[in-house]
C-alpha positions, 0 to 999 in steps of 0.5 A, spaced: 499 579 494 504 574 491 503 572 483 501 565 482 506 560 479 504 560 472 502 553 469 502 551 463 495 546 462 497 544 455 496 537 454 501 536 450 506 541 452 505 537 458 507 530 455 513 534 451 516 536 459 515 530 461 518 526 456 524 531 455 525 532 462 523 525 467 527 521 468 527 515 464 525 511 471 519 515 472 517 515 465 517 508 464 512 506 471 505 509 467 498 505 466 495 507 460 498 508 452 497 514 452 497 520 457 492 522 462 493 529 465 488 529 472 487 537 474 483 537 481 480 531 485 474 531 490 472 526 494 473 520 490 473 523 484 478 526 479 477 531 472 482 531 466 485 536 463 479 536 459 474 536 464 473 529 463 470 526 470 473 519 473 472 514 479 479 514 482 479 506 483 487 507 485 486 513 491 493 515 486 496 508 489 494 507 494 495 513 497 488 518 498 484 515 505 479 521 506 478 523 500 481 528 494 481 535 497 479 533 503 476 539 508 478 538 514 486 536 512 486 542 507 484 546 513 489 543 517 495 543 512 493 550 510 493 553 518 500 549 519 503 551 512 502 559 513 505 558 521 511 554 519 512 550 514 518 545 516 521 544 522 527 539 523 527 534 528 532 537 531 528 542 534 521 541 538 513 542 535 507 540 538 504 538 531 508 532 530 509 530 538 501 530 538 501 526 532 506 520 535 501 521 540 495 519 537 498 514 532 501 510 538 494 510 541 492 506 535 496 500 536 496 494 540 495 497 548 499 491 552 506 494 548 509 501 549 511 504 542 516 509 540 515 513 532 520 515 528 517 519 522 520 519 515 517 521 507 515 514 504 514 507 506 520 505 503 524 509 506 520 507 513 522 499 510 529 500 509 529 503 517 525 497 520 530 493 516 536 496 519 533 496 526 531 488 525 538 487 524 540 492 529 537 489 535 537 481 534 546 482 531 543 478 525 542 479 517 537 473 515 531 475 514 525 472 510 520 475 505 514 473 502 514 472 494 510 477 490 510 482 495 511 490 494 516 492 500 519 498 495 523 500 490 529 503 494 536 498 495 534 496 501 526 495 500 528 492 493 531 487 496 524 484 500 520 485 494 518 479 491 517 481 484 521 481 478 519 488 475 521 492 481 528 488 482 534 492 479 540 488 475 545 490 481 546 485 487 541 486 492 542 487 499 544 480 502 541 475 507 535 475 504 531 468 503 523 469 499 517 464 502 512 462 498 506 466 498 499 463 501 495 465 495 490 460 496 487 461 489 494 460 485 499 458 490 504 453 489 500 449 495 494 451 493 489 453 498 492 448 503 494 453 509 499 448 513 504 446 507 504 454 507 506 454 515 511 449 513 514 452 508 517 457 512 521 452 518 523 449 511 526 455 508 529 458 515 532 450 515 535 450 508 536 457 506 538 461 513 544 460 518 537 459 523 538 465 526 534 470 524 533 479 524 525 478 522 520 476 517 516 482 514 509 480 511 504 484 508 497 481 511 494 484 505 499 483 499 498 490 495 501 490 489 502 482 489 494 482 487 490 482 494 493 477 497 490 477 504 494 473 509 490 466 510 487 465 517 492 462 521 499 464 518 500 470 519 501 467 527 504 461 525 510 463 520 511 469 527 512 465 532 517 460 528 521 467 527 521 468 534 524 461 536 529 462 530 531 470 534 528 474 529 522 481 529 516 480 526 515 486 522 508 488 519 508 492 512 501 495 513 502 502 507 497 499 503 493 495 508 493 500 514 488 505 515 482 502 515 483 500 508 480 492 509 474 497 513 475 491 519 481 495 523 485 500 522 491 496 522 490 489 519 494 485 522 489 486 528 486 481 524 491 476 525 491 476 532 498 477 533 502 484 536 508 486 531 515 488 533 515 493 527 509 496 524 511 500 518 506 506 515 505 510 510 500 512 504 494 512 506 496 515 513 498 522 510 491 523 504 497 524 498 501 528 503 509 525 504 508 521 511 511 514 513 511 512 519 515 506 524 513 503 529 516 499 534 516 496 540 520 501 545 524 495 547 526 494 540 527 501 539 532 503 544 537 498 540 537 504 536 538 510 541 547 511 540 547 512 533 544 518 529 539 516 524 535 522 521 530 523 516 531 531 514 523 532 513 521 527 517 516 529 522 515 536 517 509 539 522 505 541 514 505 533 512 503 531 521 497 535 521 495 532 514 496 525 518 492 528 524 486 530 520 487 523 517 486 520 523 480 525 525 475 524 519 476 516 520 473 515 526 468 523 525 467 520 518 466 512 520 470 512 514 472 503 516 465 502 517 464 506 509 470 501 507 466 495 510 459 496 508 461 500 500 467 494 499 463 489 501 456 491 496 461 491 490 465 485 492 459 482 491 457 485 485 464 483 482 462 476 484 456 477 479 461 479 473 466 473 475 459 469 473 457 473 466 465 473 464 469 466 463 476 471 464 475 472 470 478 466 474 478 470 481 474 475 485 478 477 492 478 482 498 475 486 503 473 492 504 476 497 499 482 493 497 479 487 492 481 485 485 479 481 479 484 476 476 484 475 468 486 469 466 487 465 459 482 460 462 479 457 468 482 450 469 489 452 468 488 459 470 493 462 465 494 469 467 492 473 462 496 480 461 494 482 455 486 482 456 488 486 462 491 491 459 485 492 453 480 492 460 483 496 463 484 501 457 476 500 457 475 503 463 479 508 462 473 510 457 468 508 462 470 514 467 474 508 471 482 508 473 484 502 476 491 499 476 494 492 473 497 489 478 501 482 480 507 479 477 504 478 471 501 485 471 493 481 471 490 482 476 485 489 476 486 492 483 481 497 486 484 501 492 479 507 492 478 513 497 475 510 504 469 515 502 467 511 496 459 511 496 454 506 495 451 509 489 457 509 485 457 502 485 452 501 480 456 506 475 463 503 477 460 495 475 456 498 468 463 500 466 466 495 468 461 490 463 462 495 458 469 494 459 470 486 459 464 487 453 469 490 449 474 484 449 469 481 444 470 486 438 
């Protein structure tokens, strides 16, 4: 039998190897002030280095579904890593095959779909930008302000926030529409001045014909913003009149995350051209995935265009378990009943704390937003900083998100129970209490 790899657990020569040998990129994307070294996860829990136990509000962003250690994708990735670890597209598997299978299955039934399978969502942004552009022989293309697309240089170049955009000229052809946030929003909660403002943006800032526009129906990183009744229809039916693809980024919003449908944008009564998915689908395993109408796709079919790990057979059968244990463990319908018992219970808090200026969500994707105060709805980062610290001592990892880093996002494992929304609000109360000494 082999030896086991070494590793050296202590905390501090841990933050010494990263410090000396990350990159200065990575280095800098960290939440806290001082450093937390996790050393193994279950369910929707997570342990320290010291054997602290914490509630994973965050699903290590976004990306743990089913759970940490899940069983039935440890099993499935353990039986497929000890057969074949990795097999090019280049040659036939079932694994993956069976996978696209199963994932097509999964949206709408009125179109045929085609899946080429890649490492990350930004990878798979970058790809349903190029194929949008491919298939209509045009560049424009609109995004949403304060959306997350990605950090890569094509996905860098539809996210709407400052932070995530690099001092280099972006990708060209690119024009933002005010988001819809009915709570801070430049229209306020008015809906239709959000719908007209994409005909105004394609009238003013594009040569009128366009590649596509590319939504997020729940904005993830933006701070929960989901998609108003209405708009997601709208602004696509107007891209379509102007030559362009409706693309629909569900990374963070798939899976069953809102507990509606597996994937939101079902809510919106709309079927998109390309659905881009990633995070969730693999349980922390590397696994993006496109979607697209095969009638689209085929405009790609005389250029190679390939992902050397896409499809690996180890990060497939980890998707595969994915989509298992959501329908053997009801896991949507957990996200529903468990979202909704501590929605309400952050209703309760927004009472009791003039901070919070607004509670939002659905499901497992909800958020607090802080602000200086009421009236004005100043952000206020600074206080989310110190909660969000706070709760780090009540056994709670949130997240900052936002443009002004002032929302709390929590985003946990799908299979968060009812008995740890209790805990989860008693910490938070220490926490925005803790603002007062």
């Amino acid at each position: 039998m082999a030896k086991s790899l070494h590793l050296d657990w202590d905390h501090d020569h841990i933050a010494a190897r990263r410090q000396q040998y990350y990159a200065d990129t990575q280095k800098a994307f960290v939440p806290f002030a001082e450093p937390l070294v996790f050393k193994r996860g279950a369910g929707q829990y997570l342990w320290d280095d010291k054997g602290k136990r914490y509630i994973d509000l965050l699903a290590m962003n976004v990306c743990v579904s089913a759970g940490h250690a899940h069983a039935a994708v440890v099993q499935a990735v353990h039986e497929q890593a000890t057969q074949l670890q990795h097999c090019t597209t280049m040659f036939y598997h079932p694994m993956a095959a069976q996978y696209a299978e199963e994932l097509a299955a999964t949206l709408p039934a009125e179109e045929d779909w085609t899946l080429h399978f890649c490492n990350s969502g930004t990878e798979a942004i970058d790809l349903a930008l190029l194929i949008a552009r491919s298939y209509t022989g045009n560049t424009d293309m609109l995004a949403l302000q304060t959306a997350y697309h990605g950090a890569t240089f094509g996905a860098m170049s539809v996210t709407g926030i400052a932070n995530f955009r690099h001092p280099v000229v972006q990708l060209p052809g690119v024009s933002f529409v005010p988001a819809p946030n009915t709570y801070r929003g430049q229209f306020g909660d008015d809906v239709q001045a959000y719908i007209d403002a994409v005909q105004s943006t394609i009238n003013l800032t594009t040569c009128g014909q366009l590649a596509g526009m590319i939504i997020e129906p729940v904005q993830g990183y933006g701070g929960i913003i989901e998609m108003p009744e209405g708009y997601m229809q709208a602004a696509f039916d107007m891209v379509r009149a102007h030559g362009g693809l409706a693309i629909v980024d569900e990374v963070q919003s798939g899976c069953g995350r809102t507990g509606e449908s597996l994937w939101s944008f079902s809510q919106h009564n709309v079927i998109p051209d390309i659905v881009v998915m990633a995070k969730g689908i693999g349980n922390g395993f590397p696994l993006g995935a496109v979607a697209v109408k095969k009638s689209v796709a085929e405009v790609m079919a005389n250029k190679l265009l390939f992902h050397t790990y896409g499809a690996n057979p180890v990060s497939c059968a980890a998707g595969r378990a994915v989509l298992r244990a959501m329908q053997e463990e009801q896991l949507m319908d957990n996200a529903k009943q468990v979202g909704a018992a501590l929605l309400s219970e952050l209703h309760k808090l927004q009472e009791r704390h003039e901070i919070i200026g607004n509670v939002r969500g659905k499901g497992l994707m909800l958020a607090i937003e802080l602000v200086q105060d009421r009236t004005s709805k100043q952000p206020h980062p600074e206080a989310t900083a110190k909660v969000l610290e706070a709760a780090r001592e009540q056994g709670l990892i949130l997240s900052k998100a936002g443009p002004d880093r002032s929302i709390l996002r929590f985003v946990p494992p799908l299979c968060l129970a009812l008995e740890n929304v209790s805990e989860i609000v008693h910490g938070l109360e220490t926490a925005f209490e803790s603002l007062q000494n």
